[in-house]
Residue frames as qw, qx, qy, qz and C-alpha x, y, z in Angstrom:
[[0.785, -0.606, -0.119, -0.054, 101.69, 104.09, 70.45],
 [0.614, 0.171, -0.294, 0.712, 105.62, 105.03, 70.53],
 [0.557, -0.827, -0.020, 0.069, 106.52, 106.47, 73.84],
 [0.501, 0.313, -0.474, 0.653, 109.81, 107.83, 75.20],
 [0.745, -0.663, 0.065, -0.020, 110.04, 107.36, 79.30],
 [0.558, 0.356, -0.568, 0.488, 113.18, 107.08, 80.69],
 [0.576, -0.599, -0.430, 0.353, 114.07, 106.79, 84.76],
 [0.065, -0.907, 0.158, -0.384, 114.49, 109.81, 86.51],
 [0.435, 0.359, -0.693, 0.449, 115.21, 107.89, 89.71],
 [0.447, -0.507, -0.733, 0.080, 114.47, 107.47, 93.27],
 [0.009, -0.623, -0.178, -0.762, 112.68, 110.06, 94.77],
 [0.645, -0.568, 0.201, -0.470, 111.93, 108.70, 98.04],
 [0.569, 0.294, -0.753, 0.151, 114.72, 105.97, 99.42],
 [0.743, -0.442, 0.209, -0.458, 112.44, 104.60, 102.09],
 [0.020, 0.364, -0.914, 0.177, 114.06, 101.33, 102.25],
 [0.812, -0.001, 0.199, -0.549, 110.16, 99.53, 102.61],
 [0.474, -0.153, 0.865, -0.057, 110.16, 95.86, 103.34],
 [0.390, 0.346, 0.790, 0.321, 107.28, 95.57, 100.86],
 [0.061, -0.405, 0.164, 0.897, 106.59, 98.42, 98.77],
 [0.144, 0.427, 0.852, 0.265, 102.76, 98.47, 97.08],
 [0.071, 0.847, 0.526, 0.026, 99.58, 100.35, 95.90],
 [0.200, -0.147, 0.047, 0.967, 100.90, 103.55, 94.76],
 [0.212, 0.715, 0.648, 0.156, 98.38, 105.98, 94.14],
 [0.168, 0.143, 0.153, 0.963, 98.28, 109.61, 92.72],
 [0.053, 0.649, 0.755, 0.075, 95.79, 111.74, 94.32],
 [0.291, 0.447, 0.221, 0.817, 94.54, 114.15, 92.79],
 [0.408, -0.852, -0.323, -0.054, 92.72, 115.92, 95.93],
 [0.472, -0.813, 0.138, 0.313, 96.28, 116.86, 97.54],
 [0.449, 0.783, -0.428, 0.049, 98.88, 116.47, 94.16],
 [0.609, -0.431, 0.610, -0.268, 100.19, 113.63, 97.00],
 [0.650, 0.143, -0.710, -0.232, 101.68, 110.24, 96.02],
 [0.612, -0.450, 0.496, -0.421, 100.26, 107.96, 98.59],
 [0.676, 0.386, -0.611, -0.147, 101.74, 104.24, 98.93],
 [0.900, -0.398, -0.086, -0.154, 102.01, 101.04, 101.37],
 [0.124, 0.413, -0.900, 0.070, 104.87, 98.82, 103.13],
 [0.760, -0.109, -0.602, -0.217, 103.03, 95.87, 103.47],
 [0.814, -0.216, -0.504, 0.191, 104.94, 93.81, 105.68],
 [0.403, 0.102, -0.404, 0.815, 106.51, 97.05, 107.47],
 [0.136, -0.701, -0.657, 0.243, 103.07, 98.28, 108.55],
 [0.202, -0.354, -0.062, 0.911, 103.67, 101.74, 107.21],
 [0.471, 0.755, 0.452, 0.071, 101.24, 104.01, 104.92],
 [0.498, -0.234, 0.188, 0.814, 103.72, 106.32, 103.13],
 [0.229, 0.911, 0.339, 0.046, 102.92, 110.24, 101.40],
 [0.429, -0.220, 0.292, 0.826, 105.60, 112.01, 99.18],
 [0.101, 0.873, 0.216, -0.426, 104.96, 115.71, 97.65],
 [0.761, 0.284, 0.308, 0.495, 106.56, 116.55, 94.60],
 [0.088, 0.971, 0.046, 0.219, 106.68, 119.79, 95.25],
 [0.128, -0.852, 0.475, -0.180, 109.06, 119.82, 97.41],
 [0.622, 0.377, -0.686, 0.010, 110.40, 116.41, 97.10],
 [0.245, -0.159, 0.760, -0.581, 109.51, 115.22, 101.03],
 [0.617, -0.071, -0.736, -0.267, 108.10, 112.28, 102.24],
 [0.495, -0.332, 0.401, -0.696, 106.08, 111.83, 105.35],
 [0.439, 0.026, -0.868, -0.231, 105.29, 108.33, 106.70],
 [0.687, -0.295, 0.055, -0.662, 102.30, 106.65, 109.02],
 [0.069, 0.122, -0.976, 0.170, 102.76, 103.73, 111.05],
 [0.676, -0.041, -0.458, -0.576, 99.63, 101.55, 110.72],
 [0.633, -0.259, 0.532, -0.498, 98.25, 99.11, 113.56],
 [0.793, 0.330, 0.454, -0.238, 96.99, 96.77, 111.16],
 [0.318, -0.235, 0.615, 0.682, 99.06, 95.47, 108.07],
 [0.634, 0.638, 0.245, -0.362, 96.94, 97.02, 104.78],
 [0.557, 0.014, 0.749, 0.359, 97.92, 95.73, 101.31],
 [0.210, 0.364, 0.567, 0.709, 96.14, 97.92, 99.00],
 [0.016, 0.654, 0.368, -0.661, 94.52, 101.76, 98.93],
 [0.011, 0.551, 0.439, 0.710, 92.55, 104.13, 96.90],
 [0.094, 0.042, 0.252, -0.962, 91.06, 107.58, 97.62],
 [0.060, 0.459, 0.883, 0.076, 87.60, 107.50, 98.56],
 [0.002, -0.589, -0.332, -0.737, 84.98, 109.33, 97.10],
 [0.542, -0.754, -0.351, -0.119, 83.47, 110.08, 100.73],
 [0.136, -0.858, 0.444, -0.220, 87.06, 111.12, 102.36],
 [0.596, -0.416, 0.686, -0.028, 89.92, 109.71, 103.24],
 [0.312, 0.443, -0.780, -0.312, 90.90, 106.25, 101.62],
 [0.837, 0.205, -0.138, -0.488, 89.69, 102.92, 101.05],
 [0.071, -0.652, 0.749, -0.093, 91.63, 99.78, 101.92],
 [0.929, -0.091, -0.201, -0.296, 92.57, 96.47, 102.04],
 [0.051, 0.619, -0.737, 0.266, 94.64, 94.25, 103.86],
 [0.129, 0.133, -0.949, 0.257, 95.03, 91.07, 106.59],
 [0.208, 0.289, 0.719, -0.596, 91.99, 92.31, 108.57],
 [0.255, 0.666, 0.670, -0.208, 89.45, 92.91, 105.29],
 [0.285, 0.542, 0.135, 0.779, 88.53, 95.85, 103.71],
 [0.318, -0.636, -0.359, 0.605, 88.41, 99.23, 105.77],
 [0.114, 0.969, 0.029, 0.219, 88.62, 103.15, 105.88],
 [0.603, 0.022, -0.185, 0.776, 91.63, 105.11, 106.33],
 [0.029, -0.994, -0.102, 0.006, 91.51, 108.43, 107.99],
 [0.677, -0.068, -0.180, 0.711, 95.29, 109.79, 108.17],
 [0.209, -0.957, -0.126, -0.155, 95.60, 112.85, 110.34],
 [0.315, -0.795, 0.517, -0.039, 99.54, 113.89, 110.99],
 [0.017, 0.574, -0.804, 0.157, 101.20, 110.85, 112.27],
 [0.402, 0.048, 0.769, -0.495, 98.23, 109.12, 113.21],
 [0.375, 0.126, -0.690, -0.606, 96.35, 106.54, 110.82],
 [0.626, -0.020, 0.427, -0.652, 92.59, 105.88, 112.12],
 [0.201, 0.131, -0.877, -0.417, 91.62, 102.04, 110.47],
 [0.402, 0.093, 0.136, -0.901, 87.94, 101.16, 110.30],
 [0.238, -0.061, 0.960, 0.132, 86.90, 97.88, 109.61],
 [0.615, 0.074, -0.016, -0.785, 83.99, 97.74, 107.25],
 [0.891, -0.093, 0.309, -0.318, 84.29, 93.76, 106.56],
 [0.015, 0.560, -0.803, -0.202, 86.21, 90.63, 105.73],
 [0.775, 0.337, -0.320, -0.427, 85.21, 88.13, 103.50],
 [0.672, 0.334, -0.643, 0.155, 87.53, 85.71, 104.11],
 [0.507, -0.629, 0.359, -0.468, 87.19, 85.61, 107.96],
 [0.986, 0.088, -0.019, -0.143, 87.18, 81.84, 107.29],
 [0.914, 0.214, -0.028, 0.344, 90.29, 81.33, 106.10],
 [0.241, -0.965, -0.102, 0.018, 92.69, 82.63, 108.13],
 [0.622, -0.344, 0.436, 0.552, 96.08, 82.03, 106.56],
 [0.343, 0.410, 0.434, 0.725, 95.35, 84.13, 103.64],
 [0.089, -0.697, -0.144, 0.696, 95.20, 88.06, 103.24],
 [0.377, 0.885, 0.046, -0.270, 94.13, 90.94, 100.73],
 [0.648, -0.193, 0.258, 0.690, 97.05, 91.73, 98.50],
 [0.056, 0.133, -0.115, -0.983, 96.38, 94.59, 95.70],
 [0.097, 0.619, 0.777, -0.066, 93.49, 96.37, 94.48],
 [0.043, -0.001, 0.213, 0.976, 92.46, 99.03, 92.84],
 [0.354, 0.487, 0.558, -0.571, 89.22, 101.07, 92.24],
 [0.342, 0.367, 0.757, 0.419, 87.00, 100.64, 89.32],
 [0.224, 0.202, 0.137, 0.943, 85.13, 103.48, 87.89],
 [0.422, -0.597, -0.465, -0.499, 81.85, 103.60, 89.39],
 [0.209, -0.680, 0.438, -0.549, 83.64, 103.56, 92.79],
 [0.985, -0.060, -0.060, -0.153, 83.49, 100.05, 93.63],
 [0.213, -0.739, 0.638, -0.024, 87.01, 98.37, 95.11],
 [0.971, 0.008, -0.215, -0.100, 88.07, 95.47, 93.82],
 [0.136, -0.687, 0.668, -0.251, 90.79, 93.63, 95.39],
 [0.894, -0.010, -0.420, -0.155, 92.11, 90.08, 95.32],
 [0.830, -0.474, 0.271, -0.117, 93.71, 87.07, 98.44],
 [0.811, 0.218, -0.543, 0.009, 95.99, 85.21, 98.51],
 [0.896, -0.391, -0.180, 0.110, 97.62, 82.55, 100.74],
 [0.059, -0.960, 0.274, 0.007, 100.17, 84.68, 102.68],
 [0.495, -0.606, 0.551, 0.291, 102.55, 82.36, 102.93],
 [0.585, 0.573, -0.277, -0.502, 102.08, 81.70, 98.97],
 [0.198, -0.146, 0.962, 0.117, 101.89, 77.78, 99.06],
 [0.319, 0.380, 0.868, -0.037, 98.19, 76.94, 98.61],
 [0.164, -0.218, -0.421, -0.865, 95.40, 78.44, 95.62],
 [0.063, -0.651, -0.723, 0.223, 93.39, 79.91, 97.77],
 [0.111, 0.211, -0.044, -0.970, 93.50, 83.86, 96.19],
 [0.143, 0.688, 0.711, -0.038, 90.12, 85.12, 95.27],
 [0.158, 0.134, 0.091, 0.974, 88.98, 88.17, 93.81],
 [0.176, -0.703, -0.633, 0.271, 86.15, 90.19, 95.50],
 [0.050, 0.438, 0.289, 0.850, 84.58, 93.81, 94.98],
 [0.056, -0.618, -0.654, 0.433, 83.40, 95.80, 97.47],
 [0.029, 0.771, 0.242, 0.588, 80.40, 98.48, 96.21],
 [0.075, 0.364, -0.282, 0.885, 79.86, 101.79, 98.04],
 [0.599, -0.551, 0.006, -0.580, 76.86, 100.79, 100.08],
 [0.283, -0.554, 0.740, -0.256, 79.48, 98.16, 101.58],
 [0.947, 0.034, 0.285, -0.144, 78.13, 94.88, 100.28],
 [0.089, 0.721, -0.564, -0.392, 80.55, 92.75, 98.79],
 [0.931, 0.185, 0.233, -0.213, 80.53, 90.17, 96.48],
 [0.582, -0.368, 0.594, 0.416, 82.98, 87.32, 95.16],
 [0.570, 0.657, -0.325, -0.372, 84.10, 87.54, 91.02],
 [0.788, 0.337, -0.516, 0.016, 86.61, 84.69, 90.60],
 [0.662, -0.644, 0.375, -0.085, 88.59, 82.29, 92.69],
 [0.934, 0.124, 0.132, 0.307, 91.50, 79.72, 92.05],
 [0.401, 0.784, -0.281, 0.383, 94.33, 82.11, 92.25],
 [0.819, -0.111, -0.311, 0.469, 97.73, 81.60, 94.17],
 [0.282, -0.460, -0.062, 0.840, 99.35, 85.49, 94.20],
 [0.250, 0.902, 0.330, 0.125, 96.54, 88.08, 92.81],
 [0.152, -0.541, -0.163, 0.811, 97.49, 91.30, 91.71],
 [0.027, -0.445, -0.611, -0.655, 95.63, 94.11, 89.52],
 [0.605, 0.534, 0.582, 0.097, 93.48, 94.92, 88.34],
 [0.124, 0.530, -0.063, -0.837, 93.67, 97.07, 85.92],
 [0.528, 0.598, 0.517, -0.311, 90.70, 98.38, 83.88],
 [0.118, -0.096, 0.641, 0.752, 90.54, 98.57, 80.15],
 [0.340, 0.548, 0.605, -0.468, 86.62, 99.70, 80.22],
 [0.366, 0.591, -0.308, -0.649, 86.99, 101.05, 76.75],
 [0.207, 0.220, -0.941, -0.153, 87.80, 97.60, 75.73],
 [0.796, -0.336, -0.081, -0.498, 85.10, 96.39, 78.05],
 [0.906, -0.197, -0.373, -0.001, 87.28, 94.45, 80.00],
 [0.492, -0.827, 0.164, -0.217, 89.96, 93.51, 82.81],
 [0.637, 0.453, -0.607, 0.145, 93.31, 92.52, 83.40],
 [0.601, -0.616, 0.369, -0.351, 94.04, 90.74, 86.51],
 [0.660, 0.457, -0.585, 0.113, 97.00, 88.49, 87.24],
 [0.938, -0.325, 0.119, -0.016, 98.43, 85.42, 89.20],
 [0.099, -0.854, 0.506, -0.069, 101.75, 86.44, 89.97],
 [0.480, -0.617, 0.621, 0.063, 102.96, 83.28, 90.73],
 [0.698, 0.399, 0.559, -0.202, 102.05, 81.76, 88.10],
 [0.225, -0.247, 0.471, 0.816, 103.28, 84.15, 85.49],
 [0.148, 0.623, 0.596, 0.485, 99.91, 84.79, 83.88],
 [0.119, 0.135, 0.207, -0.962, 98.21, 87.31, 83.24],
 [0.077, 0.515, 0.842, 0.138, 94.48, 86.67, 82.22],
 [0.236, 0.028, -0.177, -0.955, 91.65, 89.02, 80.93],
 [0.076, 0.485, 0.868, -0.074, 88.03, 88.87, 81.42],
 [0.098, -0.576, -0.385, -0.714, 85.15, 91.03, 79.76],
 [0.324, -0.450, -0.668, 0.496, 83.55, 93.43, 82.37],
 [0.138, 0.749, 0.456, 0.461, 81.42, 96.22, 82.64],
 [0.093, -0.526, 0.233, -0.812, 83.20, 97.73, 85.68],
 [0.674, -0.288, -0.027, -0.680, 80.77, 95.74, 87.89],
 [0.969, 0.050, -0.005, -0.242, 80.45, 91.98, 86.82],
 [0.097, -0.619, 0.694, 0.354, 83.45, 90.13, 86.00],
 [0.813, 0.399, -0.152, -0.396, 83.34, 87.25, 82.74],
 [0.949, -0.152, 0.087, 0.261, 85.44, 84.12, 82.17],
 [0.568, -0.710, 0.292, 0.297, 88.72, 84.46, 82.46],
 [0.911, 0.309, 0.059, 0.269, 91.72, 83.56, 79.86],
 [0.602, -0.483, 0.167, 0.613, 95.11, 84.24, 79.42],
 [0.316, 0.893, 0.283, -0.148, 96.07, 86.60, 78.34],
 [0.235, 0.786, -0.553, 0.146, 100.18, 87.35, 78.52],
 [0.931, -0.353, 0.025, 0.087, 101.76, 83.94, 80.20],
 [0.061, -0.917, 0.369, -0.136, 105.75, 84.56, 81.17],
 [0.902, 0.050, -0.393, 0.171, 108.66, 82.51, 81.76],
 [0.746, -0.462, -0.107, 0.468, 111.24, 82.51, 84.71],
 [0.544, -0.126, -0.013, 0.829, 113.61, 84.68, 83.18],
 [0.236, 0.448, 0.206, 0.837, 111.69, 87.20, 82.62],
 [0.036, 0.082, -0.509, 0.856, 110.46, 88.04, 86.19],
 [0.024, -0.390, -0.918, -0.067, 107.09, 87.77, 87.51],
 [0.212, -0.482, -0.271, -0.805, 104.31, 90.28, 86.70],
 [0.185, -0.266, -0.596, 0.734, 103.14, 92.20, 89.58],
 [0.236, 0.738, 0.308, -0.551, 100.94, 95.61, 89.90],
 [0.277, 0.156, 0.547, 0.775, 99.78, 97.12, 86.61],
 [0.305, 0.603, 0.389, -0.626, 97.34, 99.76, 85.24],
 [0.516, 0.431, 0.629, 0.390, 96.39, 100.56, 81.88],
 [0.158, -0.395, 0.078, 0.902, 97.20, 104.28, 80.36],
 [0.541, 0.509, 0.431, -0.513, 95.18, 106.11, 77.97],
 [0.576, 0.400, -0.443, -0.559, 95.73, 104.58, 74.90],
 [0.942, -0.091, -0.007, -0.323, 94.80, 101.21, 76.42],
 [0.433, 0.557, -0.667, 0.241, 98.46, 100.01, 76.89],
 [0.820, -0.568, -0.063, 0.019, 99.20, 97.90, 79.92],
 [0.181, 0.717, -0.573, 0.352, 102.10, 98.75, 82.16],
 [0.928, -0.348, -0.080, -0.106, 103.19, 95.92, 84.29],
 [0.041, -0.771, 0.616, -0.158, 106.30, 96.04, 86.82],
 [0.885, 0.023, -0.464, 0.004, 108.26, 92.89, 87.41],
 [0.560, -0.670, 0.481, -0.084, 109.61, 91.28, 90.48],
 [0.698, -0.397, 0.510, 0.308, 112.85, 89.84, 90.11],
 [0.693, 0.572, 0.332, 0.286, 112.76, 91.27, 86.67],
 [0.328, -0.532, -0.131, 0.770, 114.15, 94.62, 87.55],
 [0.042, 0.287, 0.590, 0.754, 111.66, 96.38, 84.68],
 [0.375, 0.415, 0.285, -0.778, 108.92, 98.49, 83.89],
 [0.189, 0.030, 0.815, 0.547, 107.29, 96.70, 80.68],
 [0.527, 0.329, 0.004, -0.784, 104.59, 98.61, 78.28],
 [0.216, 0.072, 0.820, 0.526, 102.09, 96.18, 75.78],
 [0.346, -0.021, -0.365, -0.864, 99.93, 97.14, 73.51],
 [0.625, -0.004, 0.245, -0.741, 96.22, 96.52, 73.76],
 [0.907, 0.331, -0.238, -0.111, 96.65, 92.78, 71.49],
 [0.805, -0.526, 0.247, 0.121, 99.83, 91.98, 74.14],
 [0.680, 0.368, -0.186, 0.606, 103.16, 93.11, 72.03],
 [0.615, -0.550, -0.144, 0.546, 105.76, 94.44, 74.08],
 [0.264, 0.949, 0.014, 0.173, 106.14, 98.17, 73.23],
 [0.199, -0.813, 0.364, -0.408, 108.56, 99.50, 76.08],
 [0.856, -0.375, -0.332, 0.128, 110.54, 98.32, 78.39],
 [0.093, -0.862, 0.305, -0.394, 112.45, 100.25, 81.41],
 [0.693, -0.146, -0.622, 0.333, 115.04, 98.76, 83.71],
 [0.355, -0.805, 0.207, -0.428, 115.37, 100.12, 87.11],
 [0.387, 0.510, -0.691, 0.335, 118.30, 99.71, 89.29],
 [0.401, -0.286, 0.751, -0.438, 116.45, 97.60, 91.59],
 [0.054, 0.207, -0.969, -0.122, 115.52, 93.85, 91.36],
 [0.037, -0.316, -0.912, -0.259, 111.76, 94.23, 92.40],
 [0.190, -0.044, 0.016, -0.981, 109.87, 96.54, 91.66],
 [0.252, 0.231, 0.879, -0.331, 106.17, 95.70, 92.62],
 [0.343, 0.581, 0.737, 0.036, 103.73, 98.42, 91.10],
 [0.024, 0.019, 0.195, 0.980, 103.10, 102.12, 89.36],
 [0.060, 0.760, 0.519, -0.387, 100.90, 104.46, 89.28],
 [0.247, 0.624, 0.320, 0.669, 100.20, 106.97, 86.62],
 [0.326, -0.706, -0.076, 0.624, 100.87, 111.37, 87.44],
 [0.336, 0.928, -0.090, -0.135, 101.14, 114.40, 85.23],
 [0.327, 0.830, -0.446, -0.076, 103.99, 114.05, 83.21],
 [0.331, 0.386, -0.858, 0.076, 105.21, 110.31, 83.95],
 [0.795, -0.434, -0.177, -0.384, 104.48, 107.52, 86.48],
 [0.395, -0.655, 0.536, -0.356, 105.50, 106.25, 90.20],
 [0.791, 0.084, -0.586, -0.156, 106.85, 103.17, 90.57],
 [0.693, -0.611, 0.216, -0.315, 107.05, 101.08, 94.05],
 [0.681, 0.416, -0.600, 0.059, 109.63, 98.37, 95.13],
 [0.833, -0.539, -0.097, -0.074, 110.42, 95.98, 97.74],
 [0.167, 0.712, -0.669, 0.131, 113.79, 95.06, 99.37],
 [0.771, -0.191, 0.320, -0.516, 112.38, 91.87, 101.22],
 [0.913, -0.041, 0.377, 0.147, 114.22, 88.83, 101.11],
 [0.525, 0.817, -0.181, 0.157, 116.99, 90.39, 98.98],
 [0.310, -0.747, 0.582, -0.078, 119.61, 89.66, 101.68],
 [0.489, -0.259, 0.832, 0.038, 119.39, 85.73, 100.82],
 [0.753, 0.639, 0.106, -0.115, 118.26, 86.04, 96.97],
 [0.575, -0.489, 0.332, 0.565, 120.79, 85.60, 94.56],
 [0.350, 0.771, 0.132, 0.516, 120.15, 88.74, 92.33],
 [0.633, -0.013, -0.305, 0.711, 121.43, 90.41, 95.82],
 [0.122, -0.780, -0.474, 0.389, 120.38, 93.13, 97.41],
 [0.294, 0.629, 0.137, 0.707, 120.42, 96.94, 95.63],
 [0.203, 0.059, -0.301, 0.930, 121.23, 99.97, 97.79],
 [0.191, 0.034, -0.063, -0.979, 118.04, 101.53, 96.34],
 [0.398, -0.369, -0.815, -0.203, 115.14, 98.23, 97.13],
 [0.245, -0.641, -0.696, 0.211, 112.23, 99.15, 98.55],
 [0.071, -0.340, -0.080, 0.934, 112.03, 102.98, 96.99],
 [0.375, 0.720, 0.499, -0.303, 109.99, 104.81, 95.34],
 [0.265, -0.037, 0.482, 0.834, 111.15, 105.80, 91.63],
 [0.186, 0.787, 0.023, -0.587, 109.96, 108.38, 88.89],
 [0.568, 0.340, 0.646, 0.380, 109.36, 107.55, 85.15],
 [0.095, 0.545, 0.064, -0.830, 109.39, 110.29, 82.88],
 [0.472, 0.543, 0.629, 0.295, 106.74, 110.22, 79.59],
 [0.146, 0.238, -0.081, -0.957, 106.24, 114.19, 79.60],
 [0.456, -0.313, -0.483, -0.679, 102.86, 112.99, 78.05],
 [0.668, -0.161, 0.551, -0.473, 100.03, 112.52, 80.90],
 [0.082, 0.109, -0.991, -0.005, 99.12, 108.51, 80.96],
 [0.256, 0.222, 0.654, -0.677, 96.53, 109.16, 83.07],
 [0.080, -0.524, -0.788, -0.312, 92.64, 108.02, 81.72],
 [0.285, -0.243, -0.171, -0.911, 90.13, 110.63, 81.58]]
């Protein structure tokens, strides 16, 4: 499981307030990614190294390409469709679970392999444990998996393993639970973190079952093995990075710049871009 990655750098210096859900799709060769709190849906081309952005009506919090067109979302208002056409980003409400409880919102989320979205809450203003995690299938029903979380993010699948990683940012855990893709099983911890080492955010799992998990306020990219040693570990020259995304020949990483004027790690030039890891081996699961 030895890797060599190193940073290329930032590829897209958007400056994004909150900077989430990268995703590599393979339909256009297109890295598509969020600002949260800046309401934007962002789409950068490696071909030619340009970046095109969408301004969004509705604040969304987490995307994936859907198997039907277009994209798959979550956010404040639920889950939805995305259409994006130009300049112009069509949002589609399909439903919101949480209608109840209206001081909490989506945060990340990823798709599982049968096409199913999972995607977990939390309390936006991240005081009370009200996150939840929740799965919507493709005929649109959706149904709750776990609750008692404070700041979700995740998942990411380890389906060879049979199971899932999904983590409580504020907290500093991470926690694993058996799953078939579908169900989800009890919980446990699984990696648990301490202050100085920043607070696990988005992650995915590559294909030799590694987890990659970016810290905020850690200013890292950090690889562990499938039994939770620390293989790898990348700094980047900003202070919080949020999440990555596997891509041919390395992987994307997101970042925020949000509340960096009155932190005191201090703001970086380059918070709230979009960087470039090089492995030269794909990552990417089959």
């Amino acid at each position: 499981m030895t890797l060599n990655a190193k940073l290329i750098g930032c590829v897209s210096d958007d400056g994004a307030l909150l900077g989430e859900s990268p995703v590599w799709d393979e339909r256009d060769g297109y890295v598509y990614w969020l600002d949260i709190k800046g309401r934007k849906i962002f789409c950068y081309s490696p071909e030619d190294r340009s970046t095109r952005s969408t301004q969004t009506q509705v604040e969304l919090s987490a995307i994936a390409p859907n198997a039907g067109g277009g994209f798959i979302a979550a956010g404040a208002s639920g889950f939805s469709n995305v259409q994006i056409s130009g300049e112009t980003a069509v949002v589609s409400p399909i439903i919101d679970p949480e209608a109840d409880l209206p001081s909490n919102r989506f945060n990340d989320g990823k798709l599982d392999r049968t096409g199913g979205f999972w995607a977990g809450t939390m309390d936006d203003a991240e005081q009370d444990v009200t996150g939840s995690w929740w799965r919507l299938a493709q005929d649109g029903s959706v149904s709750k998996l776990a609750g008692g979380f404070k700041v979700t993010n995740g998942p990411a699948f380890d389906l060879e393993g049979g199971r899932v990683f999904l983590t409580d940012s504020a907290r500093q855990i991470v926690f694993v639970a058996e799953t078939d893709g579908v169900s989800l099983g009890a919980t446990k911890p699984f990696l648990q973190f301490a202050r100085g080492d920043g607070f696990p955010d988005g992650m995915e799992v590559d294909c030799e079952r590694c987890l990659w998990i970016a810290f905020w306020d850690g200013a890292c990219v950090r690889r562990f093995s499938p039994q939770g040693e620390l293989l790898l570990q990348i700094d980047l020259p900003v202070p919080r990075p949020t999440s990555l995304a596997f891509a041919p020949g390395g992987l994307y990483v997101t970042s925020a710049s949000i509340g960096l004027d009155t932190n005191s790690m201090g703001a970086a030039p380059q918070s709230g871009g979009l960087f470039f890891l090089s492995t030269k081996k794909d990552l990417r699961r089959s």
